[in-house]
C-alpha positions in Angstrom: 0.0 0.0 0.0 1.2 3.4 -0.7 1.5 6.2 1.6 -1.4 8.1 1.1 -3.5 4.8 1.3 -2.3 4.0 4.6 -2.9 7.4 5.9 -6.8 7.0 4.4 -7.2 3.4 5.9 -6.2 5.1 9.4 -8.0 8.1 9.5 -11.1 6.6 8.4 -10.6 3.7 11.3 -10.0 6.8 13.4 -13.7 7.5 14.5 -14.7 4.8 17.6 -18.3 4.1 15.5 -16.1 3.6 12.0 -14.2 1.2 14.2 -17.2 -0.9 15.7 -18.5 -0.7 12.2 -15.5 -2.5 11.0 -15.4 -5.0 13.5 -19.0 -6.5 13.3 -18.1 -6.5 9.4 -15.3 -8.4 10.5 -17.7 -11.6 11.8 -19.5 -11.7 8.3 -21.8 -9.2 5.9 -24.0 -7.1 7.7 -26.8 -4.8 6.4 -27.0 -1.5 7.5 -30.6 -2.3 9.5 -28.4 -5.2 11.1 -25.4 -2.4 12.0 -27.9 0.1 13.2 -29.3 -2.3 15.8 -25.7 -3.4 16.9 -25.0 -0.2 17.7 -27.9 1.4 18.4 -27.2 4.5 16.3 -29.6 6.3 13.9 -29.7 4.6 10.3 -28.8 8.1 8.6 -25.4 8.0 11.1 -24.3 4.7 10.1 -25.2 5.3 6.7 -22.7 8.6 6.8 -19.9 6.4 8.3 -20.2 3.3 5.8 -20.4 5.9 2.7 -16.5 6.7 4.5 -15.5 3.8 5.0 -16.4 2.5 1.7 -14.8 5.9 0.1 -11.1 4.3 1.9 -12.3 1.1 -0.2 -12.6 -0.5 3.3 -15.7 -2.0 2.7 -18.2 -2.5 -0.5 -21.9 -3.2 -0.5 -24.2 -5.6 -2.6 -28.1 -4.6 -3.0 -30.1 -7.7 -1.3 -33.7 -6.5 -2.8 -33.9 -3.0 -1.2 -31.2 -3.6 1.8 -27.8 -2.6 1.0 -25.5 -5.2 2.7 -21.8 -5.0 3.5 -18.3 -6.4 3.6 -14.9 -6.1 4.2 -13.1 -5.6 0.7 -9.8 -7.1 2.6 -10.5 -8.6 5.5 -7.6 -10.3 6.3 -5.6 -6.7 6.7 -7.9 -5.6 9.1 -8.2 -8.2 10.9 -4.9 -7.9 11.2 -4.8 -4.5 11.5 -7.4 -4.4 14.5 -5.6 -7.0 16.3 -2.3 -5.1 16.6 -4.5 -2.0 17.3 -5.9 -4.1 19.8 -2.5 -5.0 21.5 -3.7 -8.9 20.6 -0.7 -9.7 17.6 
């Protein structure tokens, strides 16, 4: 990864609801009614921080009738990643 996309990956990890976000994601696809009841935030919130997050090409969505569903686009570096954040390498 260059530079620039490592300093995008982190920044948009940088916000603690970006972060959850990431790590349900990290269990399997998630719609966004499923992310909105994990985290008990306002659909129009989570819908703001996935339309990030999927700007960093973190994570994609597929249309499942009229849900939009998503998913890690590499989840083996985040995993990753979240593990050393986590201080569990």
């Amino acid at each position: 990864m260059k530079t620039e996309e490592i300093t995008e990956l982190l920044k948009a990890l940088g916000h603690p609801t970006r972060l959850m976000i990431v790590e349900h994601l990290l269990k399997g696809e998630k719609c966004v009614n499923d992310i909105t009841e994990l985290l008990n935030v306002r659909q129009p919130n989570i819908s703001q921080h996935l339309y990030i997050l999927r700007a960093s090409s973190i994570v994609n969505c597929k249309r499942e009738g009229k849900m939009k569903c998503y998913f890690l686009q590499k989840p083996e570096l985040i995993k990753n990643l979240v593990r050393i954040l986590r201080g569990k390498e």
